[in-house]
C-alpha positions as CSV (number, residue, x, y, z in Angstrom):
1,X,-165.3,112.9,-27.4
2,X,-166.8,116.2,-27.6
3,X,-170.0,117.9,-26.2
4,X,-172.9,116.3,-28.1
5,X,-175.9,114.4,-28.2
6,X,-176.5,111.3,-30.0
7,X,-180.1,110.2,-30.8
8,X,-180.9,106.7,-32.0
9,X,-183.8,104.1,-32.5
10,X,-182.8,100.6,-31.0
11,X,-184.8,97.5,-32.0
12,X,-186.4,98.9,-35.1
13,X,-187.8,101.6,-32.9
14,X,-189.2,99.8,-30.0
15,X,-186.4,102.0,-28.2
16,X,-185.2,105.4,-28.7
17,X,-182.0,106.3,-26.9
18,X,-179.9,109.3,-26.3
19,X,-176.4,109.4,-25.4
20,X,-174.6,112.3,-24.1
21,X,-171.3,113.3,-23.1
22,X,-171.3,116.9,-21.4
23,X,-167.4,117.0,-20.2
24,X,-167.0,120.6,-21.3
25,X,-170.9,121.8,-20.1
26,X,-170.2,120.9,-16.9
27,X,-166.4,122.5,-16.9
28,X,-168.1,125.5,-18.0
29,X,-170.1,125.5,-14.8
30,X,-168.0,124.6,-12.4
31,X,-165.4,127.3,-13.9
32,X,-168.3,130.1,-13.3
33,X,-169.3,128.8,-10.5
34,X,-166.4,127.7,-8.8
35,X,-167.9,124.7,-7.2
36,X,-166.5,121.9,-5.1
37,X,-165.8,118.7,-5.5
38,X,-169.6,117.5,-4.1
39,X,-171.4,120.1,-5.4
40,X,-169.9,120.0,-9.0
41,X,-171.2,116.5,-9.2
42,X,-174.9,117.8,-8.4
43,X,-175.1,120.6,-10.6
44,X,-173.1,118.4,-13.4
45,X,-175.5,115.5,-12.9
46,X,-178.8,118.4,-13.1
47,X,-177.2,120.1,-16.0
48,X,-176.8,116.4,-17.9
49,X,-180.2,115.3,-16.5
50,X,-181.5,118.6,-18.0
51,X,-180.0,118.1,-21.5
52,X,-181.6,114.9,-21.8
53,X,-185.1,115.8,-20.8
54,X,-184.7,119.3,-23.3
55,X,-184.1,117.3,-26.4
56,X,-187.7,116.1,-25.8
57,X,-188.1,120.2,-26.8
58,X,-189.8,121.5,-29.8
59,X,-188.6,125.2,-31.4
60,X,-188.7,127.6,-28.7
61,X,-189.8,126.0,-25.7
62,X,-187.5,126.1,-22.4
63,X,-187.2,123.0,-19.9
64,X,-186.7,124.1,-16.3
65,X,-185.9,121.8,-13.5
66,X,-185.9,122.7,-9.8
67,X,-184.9,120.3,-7.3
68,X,-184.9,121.4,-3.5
69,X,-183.8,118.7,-0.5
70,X,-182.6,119.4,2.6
71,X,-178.8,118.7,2.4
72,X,-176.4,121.6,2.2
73,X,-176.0,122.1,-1.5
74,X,-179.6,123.8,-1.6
75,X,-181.9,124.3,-4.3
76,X,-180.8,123.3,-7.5
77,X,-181.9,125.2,-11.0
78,X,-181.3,124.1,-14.4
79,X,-182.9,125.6,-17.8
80,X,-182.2,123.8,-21.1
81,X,-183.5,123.9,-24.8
82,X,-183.6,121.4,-27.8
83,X,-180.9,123.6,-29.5
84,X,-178.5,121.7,-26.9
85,X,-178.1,124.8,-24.7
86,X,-177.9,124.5,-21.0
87,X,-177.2,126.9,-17.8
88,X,-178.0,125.8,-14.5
89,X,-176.7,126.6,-10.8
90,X,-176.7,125.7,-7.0
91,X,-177.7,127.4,-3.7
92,X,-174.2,126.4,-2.3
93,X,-171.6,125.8,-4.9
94,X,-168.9,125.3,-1.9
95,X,-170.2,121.8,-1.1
96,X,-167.7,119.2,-0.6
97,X,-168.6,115.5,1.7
98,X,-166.9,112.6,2.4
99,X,-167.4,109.8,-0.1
100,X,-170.1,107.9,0.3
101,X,-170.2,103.8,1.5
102,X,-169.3,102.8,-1.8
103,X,-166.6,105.3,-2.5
104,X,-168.3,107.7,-5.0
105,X,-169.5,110.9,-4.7
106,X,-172.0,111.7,-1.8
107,X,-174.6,113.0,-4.5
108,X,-177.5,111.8,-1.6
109,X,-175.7,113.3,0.6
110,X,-175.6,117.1,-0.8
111,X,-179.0,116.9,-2.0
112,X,-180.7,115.4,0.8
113,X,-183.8,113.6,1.4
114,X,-186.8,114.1,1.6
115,X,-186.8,116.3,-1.3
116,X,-189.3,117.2,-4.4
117,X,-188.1,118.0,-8.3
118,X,-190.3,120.5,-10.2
119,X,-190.0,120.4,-13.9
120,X,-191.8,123.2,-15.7
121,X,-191.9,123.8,-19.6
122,X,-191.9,127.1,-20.6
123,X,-192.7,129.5,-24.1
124,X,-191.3,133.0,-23.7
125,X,-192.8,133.9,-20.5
126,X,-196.0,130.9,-21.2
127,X,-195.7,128.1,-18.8
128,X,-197.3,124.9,-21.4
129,X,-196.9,121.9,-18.5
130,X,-195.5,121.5,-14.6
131,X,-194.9,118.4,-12.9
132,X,-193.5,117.9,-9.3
133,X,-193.0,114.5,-8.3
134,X,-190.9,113.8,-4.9
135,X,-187.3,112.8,-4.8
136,X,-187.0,108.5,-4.4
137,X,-183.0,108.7,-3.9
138,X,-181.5,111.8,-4.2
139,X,-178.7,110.3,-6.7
140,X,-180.8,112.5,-9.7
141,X,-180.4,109.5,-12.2
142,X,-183.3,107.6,-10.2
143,X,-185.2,110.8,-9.5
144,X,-185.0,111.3,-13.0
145,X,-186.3,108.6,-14.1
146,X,-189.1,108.5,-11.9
147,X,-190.3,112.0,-12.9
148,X,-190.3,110.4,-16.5
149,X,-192.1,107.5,-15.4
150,X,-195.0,110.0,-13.3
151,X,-195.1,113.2,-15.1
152,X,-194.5,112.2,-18.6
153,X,-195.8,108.5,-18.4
154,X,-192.8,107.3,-20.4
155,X,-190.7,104.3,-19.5
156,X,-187.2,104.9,-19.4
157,X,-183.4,104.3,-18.1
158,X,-181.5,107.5,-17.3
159,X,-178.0,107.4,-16.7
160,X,-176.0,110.0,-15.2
161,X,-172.1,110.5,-14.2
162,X,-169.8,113.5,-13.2
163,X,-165.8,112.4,-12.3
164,X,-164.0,114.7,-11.0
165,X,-160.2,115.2,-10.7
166,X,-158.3,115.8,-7.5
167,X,-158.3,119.6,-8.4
168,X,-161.7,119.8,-9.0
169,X,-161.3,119.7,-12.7
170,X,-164.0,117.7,-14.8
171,X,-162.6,114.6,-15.8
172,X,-165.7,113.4,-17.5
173,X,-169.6,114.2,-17.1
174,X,-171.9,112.2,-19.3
175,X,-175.4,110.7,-19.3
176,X,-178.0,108.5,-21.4
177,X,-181.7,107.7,-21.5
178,X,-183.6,104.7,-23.0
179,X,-186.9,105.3,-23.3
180,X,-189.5,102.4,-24.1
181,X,-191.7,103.3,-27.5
182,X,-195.1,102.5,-27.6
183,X,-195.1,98.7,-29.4
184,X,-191.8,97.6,-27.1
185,X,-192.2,94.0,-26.6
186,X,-191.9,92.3,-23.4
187,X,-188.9,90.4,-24.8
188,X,-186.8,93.6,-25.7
189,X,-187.7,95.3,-22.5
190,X,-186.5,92.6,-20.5
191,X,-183.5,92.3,-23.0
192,X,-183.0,96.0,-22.0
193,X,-183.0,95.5,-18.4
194,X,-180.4,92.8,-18.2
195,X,-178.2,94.8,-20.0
196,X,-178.3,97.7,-18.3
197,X,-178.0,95.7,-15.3
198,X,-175.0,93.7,-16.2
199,X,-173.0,96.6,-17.5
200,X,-172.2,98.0,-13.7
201,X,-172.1,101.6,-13.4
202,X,-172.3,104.3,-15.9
203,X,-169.3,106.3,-14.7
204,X,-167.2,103.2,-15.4
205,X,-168.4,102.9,-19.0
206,X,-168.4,106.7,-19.9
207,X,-164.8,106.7,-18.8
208,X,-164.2,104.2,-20.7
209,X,-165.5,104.2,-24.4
210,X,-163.5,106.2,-26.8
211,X,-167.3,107.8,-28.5
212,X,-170.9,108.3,-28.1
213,X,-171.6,105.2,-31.1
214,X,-169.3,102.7,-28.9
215,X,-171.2,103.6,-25.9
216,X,-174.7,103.5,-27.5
217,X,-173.3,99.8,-28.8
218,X,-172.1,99.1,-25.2
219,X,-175.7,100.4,-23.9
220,X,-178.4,98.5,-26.5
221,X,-176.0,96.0,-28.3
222,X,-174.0,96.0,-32.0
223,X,-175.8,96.5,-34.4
224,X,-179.1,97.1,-32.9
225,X,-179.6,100.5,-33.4
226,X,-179.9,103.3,-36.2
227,X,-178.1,106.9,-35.4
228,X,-180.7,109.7,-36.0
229,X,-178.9,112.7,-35.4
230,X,-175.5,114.2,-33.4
231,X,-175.6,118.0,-32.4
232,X,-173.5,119.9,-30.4
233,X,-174.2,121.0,-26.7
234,X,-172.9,123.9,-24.7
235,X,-173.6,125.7,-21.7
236,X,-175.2,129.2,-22.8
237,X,-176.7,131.3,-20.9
238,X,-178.9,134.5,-22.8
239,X,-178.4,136.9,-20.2
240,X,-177.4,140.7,-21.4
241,X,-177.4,143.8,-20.0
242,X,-180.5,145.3,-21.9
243,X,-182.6,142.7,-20.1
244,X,-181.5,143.0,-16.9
245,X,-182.2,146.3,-17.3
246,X,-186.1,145.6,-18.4
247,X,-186.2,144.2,-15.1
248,X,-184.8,147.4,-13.0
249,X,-187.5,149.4,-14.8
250,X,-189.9,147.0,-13.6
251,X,-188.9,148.7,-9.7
252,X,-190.4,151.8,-10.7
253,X,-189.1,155.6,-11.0
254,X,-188.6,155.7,-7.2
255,X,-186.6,152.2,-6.3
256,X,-183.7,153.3,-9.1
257,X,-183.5,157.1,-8.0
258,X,-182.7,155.6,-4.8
259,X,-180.3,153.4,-6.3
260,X,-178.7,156.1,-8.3
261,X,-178.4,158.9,-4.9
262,X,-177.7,156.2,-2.4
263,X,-175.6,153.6,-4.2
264,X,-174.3,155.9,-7.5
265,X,-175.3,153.0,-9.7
266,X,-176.4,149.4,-9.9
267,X,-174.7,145.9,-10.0
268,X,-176.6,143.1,-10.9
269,X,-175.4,139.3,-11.0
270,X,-176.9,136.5,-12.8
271,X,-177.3,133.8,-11.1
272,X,-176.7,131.6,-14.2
273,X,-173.6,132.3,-15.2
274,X,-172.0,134.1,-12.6
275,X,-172.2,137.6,-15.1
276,X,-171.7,141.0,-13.9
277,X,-173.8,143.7,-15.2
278,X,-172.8,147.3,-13.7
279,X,-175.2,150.6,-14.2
280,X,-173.8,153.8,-14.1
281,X,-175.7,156.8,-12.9
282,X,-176.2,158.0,-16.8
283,X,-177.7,154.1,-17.3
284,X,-180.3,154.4,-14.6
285,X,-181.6,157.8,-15.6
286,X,-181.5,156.4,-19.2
287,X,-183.9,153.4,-18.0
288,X,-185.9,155.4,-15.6
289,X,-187.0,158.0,-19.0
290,X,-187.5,154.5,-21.0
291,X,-189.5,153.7,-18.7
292,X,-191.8,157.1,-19.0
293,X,-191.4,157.3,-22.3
294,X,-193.2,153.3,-22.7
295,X,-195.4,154.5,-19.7
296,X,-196.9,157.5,-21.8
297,X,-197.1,155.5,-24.9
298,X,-199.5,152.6,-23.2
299,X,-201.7,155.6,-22.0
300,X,-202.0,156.8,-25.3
301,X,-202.5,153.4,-26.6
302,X,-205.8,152.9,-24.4
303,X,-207.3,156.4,-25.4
């Protein structure tokens, strides 16, 4: 399977669903990031969580999720899009437990509890909705869920699964989400439940099926469902050096002459991706008459 998202109506669209596998997304992160073991399985889960959530997206509009416990891995920041982009990225990326009770991943563990996760929509620089709801596990695919269930006020079953290899390559990273449609009957949604519950743990299943469409049969049943769409996803981050820049002439004349006698230059990192973006002295002095120039214009503007 490659990265993408599937969308389907089950039921005659009492249910729509979304299945997701996100091997290469969260590759991509840990690769920038250089996470361990632990925390790889955090930030994959966010990033997947993330995707899932964005496809609710219209045009433009941004999803950004921040979730802060207290375990070691810190705060956690995703940003995703309905165009199936996603860049995300942890406090701590050198977090790595023992496994939990059960033998997985201690998720809980890194994350810690008690926690809260923020979920803010955003339009260029216009935030349209916020929503904080506390963390009930600190697995993400519950805490997930929950915010849909709170914030959004929809019913749904969000699934979530990061294996890694003994490495600390990606060996698969994956998610879904049912969510109930206005008109579900009781029948289906009970139908849903016992499924769900009788197919055992996502991670098993993702590892598993040979495609998204054998996994959305797995999930809602053969023949129950109508594919809507598959797109691509990828982790993209639309960091340059022209905006970084905006935001050192932000500082004002006096912060970058200090940078350019006291450090000859600027480095900044995005937190992202991991990007470096250096400033030479002849790049400051070019921002900091930018700067002047804009600065005279706006004056002239208002007379």
């Amino acid at each position: 399977m490659s990265d993408q998202l599937l969308t389907a109506l089950a039921f005659d669209g009492q249910l729509r669903v979304l299945v997701l596998d996100a091997t290469g997304v969260v590759q991509e992160a840990v690769n920038r990031h250089k996470t361990w073991h632990t925390a790889t399985a955090v930030l994959g889960r966010t990033l997947v969580g993330t995707l899932l959530l964005a496809a609710n997206s219209k045009g433009d509009e941004r999803l950004r999720v921040e979730i802060l416990g207290t375990g070691p891995v810190g705060r956690i920041i995703a940003e995703g899009d309905a165009y199936g982009h996603v860049r995300g990225f942890v406090s701590n990326p050198q977090v790595a437990l023992e496994l939990n009770a059960i033998g997985k991943l201690d998720v809980a563990g890194a994350v810690g509890m008690p926690g809260n996760m923020a979920v803010r929509k955003l339009l260029g620089n216009k935030e349209l909705f916020a929503g904080q709801v506390p963390l009930v596990s600190g697995e993400l695919a519950e805490d997930f869920t929950y915010y849909m269930a709170v914030s959004e006020q929809t019913a749904s079953c969000i699934g979530l699964s990061v294996l890694v290899n003994p490495d600390e390559s990606v060996a698969k990273s994956g998610g879904f989400m049912i969510q109930v449609m206005p008109g579900a009957t009781d029948e289906t949604i009970d139908f849903i439940e016992k499924r769900i519950a009788d197919l055992g743990r996502f991670s098993d299943l993702l590892e598993s099926q040979p495609s998204l469409e054998a996994l959305l049969d797995l999930l809602v049943g053969p023949g129950n469902s109508e594919v809507l769409s598959k797109k691509d996803v990828s982790f993209h981050c639309g960091c340059s050096k022209e905006a970084y820049g905006h935001g050192i002439q932000s500082l004002g004349r006096k912060e970058i002459q200090a940078m350019i006698d006291e450090d000859g230059g600027a480095e900044v990192v995005c937190h992202y991706c991991e990007n470096h973006y250096d400033y030479s002295v002849q790049d400051l002095e070019a921002i900091i008459t930018a700067g002047e120039a804009a600065g005279q214009q706006a004056e002239t503007e208002e007379v």
